[in-house]
TILUM-667433 format. One record per residue: chain; x, y, z of N, C-alpha, C in turn. Coordinates in Angstrom, 3 decimals. Atoms other than C-alpha are relative to their C-alpha. Example, Ala and Ser with C-alpha at 12.3 -4.5 7.8 and 13.67 -1.06 7.14 Angstrom:
# residues 2
NODE;pakol;npx;npy;npz;capx;capy;capz;cpx;cpy;cpz
NODE;A;0.890;-1.190;0.000;12.300;-4.500;7.800;0.900;1.200;0.000
NODE;A;-0.820;-1.190;-0.060;13.670;-1.060;7.140;-0.770;1.090;0.730
This chain:
# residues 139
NODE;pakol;npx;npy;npz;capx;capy;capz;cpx;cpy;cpz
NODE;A;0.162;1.442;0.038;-10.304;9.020;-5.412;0.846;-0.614;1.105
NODE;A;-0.723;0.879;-1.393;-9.064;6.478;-2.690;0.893;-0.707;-0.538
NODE;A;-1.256;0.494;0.593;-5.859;4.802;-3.223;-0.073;-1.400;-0.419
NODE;A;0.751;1.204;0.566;-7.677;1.718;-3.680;-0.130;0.019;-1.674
NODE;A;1.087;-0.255;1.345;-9.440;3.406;-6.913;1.209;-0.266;-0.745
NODE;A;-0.970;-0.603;0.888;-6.084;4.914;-8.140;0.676;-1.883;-0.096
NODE;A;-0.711;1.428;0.569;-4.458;1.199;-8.027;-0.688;-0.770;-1.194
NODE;A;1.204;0.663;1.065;-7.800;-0.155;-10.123;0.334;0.512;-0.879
NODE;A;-0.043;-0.565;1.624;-7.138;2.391;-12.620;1.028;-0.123;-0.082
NODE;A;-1.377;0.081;0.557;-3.741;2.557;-13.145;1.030;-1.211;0.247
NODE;A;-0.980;1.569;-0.334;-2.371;-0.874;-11.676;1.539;0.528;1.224
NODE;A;-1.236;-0.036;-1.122;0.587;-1.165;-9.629;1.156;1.130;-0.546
NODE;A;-1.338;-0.463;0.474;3.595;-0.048;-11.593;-0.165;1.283;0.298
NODE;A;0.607;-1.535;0.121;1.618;3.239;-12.211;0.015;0.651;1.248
NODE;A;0.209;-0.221;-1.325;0.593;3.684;-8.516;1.605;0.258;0.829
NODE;A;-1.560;-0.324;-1.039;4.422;3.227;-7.145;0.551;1.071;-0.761
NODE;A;-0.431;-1.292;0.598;5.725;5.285;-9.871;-0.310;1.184;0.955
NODE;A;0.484;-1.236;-0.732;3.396;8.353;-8.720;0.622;0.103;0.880
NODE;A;-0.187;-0.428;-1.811;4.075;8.026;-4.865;1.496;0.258;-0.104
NODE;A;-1.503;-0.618;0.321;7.942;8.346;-5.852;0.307;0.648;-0.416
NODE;A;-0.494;-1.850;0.984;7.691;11.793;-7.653;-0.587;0.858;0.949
NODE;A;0.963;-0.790;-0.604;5.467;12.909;-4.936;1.046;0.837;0.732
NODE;A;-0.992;-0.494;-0.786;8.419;15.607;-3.646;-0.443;0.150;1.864
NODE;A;-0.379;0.097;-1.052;9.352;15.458;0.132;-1.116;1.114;0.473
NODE;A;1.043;-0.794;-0.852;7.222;18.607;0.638;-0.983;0.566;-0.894
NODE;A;1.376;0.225;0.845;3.810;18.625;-0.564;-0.450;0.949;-0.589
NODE;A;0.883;-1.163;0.420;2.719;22.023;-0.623;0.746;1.038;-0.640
NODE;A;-1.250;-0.507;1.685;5.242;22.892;-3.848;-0.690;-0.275;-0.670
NODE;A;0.681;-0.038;2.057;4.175;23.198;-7.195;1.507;-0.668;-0.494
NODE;A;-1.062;0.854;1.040;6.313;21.077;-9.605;-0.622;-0.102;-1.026
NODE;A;0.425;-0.408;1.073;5.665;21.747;-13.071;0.441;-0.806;-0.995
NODE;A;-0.481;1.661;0.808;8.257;18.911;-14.568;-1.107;-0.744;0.409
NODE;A;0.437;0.993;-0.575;6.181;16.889;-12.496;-1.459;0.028;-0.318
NODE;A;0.868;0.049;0.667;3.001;17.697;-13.484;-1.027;-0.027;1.010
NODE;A;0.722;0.392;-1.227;1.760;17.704;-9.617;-0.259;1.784;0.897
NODE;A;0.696;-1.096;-0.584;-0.235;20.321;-7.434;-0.579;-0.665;1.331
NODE;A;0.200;0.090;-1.327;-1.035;19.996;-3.638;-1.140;0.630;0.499
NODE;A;0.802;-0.695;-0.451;-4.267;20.439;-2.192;-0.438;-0.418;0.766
NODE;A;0.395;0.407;-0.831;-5.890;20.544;0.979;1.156;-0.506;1.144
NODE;A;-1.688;-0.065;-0.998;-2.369;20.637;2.878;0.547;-1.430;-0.064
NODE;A;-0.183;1.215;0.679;-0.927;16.905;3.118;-0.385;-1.275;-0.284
NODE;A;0.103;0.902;-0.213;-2.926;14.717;3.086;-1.214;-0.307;-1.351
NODE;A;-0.189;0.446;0.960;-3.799;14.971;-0.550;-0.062;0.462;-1.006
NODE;A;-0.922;-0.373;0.485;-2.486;15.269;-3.818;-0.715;0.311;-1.507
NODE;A;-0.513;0.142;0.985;-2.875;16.429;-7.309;0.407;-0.245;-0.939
NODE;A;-1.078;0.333;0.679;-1.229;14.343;-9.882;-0.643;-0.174;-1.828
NODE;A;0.423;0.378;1.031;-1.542;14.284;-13.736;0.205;-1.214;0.104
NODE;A;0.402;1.528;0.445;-2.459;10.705;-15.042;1.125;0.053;-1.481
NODE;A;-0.752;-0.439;0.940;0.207;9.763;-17.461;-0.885;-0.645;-1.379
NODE;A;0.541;0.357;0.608;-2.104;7.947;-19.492;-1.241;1.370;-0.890
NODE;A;1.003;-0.818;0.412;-4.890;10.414;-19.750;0.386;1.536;-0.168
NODE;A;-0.451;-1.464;-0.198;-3.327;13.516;-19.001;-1.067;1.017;0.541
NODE;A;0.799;-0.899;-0.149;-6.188;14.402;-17.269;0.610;0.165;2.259
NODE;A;-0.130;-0.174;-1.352;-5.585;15.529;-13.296;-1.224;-1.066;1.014
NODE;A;0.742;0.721;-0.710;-6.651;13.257;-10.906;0.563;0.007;1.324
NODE;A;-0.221;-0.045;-1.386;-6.795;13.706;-7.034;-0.034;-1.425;0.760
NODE;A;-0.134;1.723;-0.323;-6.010;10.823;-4.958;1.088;0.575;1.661
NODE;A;-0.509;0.290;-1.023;-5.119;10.198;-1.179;1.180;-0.468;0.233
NODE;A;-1.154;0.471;0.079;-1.714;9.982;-1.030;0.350;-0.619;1.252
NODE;A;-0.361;0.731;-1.527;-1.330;8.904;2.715;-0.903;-1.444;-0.398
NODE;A;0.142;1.281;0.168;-3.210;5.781;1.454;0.412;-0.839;-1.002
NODE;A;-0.972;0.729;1.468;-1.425;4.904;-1.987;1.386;-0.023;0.675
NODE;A;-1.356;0.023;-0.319;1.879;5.197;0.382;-0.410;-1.160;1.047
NODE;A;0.503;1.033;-1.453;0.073;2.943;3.371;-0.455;-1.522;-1.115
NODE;A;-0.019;1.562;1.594;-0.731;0.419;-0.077;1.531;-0.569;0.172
NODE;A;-1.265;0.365;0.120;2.600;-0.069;-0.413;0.743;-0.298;0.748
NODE;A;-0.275;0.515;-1.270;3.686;-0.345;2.877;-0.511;-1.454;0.231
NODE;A;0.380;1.368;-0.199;1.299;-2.932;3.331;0.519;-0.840;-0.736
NODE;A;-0.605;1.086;0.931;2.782;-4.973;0.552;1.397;0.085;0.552
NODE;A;-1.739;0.402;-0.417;6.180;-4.531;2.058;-0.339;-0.888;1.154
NODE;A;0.709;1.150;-1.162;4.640;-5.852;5.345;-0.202;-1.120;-0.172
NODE;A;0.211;1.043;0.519;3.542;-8.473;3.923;1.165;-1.118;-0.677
NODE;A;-1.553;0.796;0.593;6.666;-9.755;1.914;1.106;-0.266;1.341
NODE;A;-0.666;0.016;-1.070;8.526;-8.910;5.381;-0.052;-1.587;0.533
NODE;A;0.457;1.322;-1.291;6.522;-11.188;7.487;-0.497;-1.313;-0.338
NODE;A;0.690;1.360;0.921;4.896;-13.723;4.983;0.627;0.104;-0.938
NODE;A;-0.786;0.071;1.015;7.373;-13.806;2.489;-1.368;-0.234;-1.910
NODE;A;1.139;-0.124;0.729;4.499;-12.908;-0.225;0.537;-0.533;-1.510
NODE;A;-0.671;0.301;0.970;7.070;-13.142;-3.409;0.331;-1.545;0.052
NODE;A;-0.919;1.821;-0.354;8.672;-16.977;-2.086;-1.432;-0.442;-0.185
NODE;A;0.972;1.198;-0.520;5.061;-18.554;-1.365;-0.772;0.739;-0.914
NODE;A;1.278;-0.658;1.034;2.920;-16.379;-4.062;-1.231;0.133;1.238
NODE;A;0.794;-0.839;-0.852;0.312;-13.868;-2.901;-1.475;-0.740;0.341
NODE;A;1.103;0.471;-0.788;-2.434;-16.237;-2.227;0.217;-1.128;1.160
NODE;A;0.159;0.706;-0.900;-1.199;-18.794;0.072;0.930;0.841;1.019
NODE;A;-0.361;-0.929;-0.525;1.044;-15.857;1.391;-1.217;0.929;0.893
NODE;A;1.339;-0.531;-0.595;-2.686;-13.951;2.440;-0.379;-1.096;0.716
NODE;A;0.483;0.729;-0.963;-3.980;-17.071;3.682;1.165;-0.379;1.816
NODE;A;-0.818;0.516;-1.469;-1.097;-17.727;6.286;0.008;1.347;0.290
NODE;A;-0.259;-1.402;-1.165;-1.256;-14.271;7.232;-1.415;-0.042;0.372
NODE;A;1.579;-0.069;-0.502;-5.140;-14.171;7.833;-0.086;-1.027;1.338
NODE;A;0.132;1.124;-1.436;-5.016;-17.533;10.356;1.618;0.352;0.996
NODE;A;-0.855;-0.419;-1.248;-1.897;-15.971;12.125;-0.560;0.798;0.406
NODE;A;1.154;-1.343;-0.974;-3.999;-12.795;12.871;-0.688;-0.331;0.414
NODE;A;0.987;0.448;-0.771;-6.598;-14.829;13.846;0.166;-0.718;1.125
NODE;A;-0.801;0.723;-1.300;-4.492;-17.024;15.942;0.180;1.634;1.011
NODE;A;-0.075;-1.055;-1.272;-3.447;-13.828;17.623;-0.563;0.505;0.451
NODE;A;1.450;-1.000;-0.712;-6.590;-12.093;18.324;-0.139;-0.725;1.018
NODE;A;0.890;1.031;-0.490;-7.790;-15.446;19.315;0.945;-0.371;1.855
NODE;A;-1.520;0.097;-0.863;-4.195;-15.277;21.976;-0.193;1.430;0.595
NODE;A;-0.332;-1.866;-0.689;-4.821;-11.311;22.805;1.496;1.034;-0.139
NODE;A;-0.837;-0.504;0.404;-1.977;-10.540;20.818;0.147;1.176;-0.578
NODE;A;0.043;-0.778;0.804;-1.539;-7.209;19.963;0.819;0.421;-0.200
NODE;A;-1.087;0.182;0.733;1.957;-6.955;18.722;1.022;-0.834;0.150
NODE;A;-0.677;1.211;0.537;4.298;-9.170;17.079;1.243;0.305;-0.282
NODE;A;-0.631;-0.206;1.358;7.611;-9.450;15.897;0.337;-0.810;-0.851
NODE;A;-0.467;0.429;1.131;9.681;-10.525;13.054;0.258;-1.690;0.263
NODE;A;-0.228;1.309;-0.757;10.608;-14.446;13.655;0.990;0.230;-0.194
NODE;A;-1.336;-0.172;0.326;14.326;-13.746;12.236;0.299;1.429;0.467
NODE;A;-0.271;-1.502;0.040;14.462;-9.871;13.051;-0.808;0.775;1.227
NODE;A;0.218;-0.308;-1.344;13.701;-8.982;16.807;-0.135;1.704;-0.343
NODE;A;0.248;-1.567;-0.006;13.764;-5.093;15.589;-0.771;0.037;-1.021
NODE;A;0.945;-0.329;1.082;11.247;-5.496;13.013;-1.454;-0.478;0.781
NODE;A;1.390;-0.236;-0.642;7.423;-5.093;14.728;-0.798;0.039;-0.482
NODE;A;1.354;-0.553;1.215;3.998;-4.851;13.484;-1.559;-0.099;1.222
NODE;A;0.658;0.209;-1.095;1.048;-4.333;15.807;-1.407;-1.262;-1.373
NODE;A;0.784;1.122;1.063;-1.963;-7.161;14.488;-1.201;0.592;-0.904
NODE;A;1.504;-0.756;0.295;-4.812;-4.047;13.709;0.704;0.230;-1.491
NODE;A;-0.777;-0.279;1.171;-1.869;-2.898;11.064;0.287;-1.146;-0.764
NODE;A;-0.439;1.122;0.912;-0.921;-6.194;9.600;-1.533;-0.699;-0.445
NODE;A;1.078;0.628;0.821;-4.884;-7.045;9.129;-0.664;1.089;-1.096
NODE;A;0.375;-1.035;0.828;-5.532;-3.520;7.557;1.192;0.079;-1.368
NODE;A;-0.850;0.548;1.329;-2.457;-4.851;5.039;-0.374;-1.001;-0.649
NODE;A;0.847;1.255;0.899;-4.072;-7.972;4.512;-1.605;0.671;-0.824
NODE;A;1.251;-0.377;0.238;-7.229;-6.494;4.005;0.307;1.014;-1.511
NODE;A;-0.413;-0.585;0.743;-5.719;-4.017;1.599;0.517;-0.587;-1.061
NODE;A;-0.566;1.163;0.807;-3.665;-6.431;-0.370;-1.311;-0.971;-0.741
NODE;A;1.330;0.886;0.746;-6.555;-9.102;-0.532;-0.662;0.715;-0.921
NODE;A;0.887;-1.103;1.177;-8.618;-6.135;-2.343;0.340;-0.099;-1.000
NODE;A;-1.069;0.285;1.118;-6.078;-5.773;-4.733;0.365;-1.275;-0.683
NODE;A;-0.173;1.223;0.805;-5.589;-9.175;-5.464;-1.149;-0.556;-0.715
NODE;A;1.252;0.524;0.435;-9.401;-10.031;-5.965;-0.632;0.685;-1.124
NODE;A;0.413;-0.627;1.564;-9.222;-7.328;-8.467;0.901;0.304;-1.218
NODE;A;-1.198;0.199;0.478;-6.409;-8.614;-10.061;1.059;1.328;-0.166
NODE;A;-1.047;-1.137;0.300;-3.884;-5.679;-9.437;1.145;-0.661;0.863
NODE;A;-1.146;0.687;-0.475;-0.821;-7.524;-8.556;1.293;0.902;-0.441
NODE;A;-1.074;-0.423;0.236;2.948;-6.253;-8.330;0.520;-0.190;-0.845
NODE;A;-0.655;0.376;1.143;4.237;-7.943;-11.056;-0.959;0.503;-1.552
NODE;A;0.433;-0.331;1.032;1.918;-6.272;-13.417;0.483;1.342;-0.541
């Protein structure tokens, strides 16, 4: 399943949980953990704690989920302004910048914090998903 899916089914909490047991090196067996590695790393394994049934899931995109939501809080303060007028001011700054030939940005307070604009619309884009199917952080 795509890391999209795994957020639908299991919601947020569930989703960060997982990606934080996922040990440092993939292609271990962990047996506390309840996780198995397949297809080398790029994806994973993991019992469902709900179901207890095994469910495979793209872990390079349930970790790039989460990223994007940090991105997002970074640069659009997503928590201060709540996640919908937080998405909208990030959507018309990317568009401003396309519309400018901007293809990376940084921080307005934090000169070492970067984001190119293909990555910060593939966070919006990611995020928005999530929000339109109500899977929010605070759930």
């Amino acid at each position: 399943m795509t890391g999209i899916e795994y957020f639908q089914k299991y919601g947020w909490s569930h989703a960060v949980q997982s990606v934080s047991r996922i040990p440092s090196v993939y292609n271990e067996y962990s047996p506390e953990l309840k996780t198995v590695v397949v297809n080398g790393n790029f994806r994973y394994a993991m019992a469902a704690e709900i179901s207890k049934k095994k469910t495979e899931v793209y872990v390079t995109e349930l970790k790039q989920i989460i990223e994007s939501e940090k991105l997002l809080e970074d640069f659009f303060n997503l928590n201060l302004v709540g996640i919908e007028k937080g998405l909208s001011n990030a959507k018309r700054e990317m568009q401003d910048m396309e519309e400018q030939g901007i293809v990376e940005f940084n921080h307005r307070f934090d000169d070492d914090l970067t984001c190119t604009t293909e990555r910060m619309k593939l966070a919006i884009a990611q995020i928005d998903h999530l929000y339109q199917n109500n899977i929010t952080k605070s759930e």
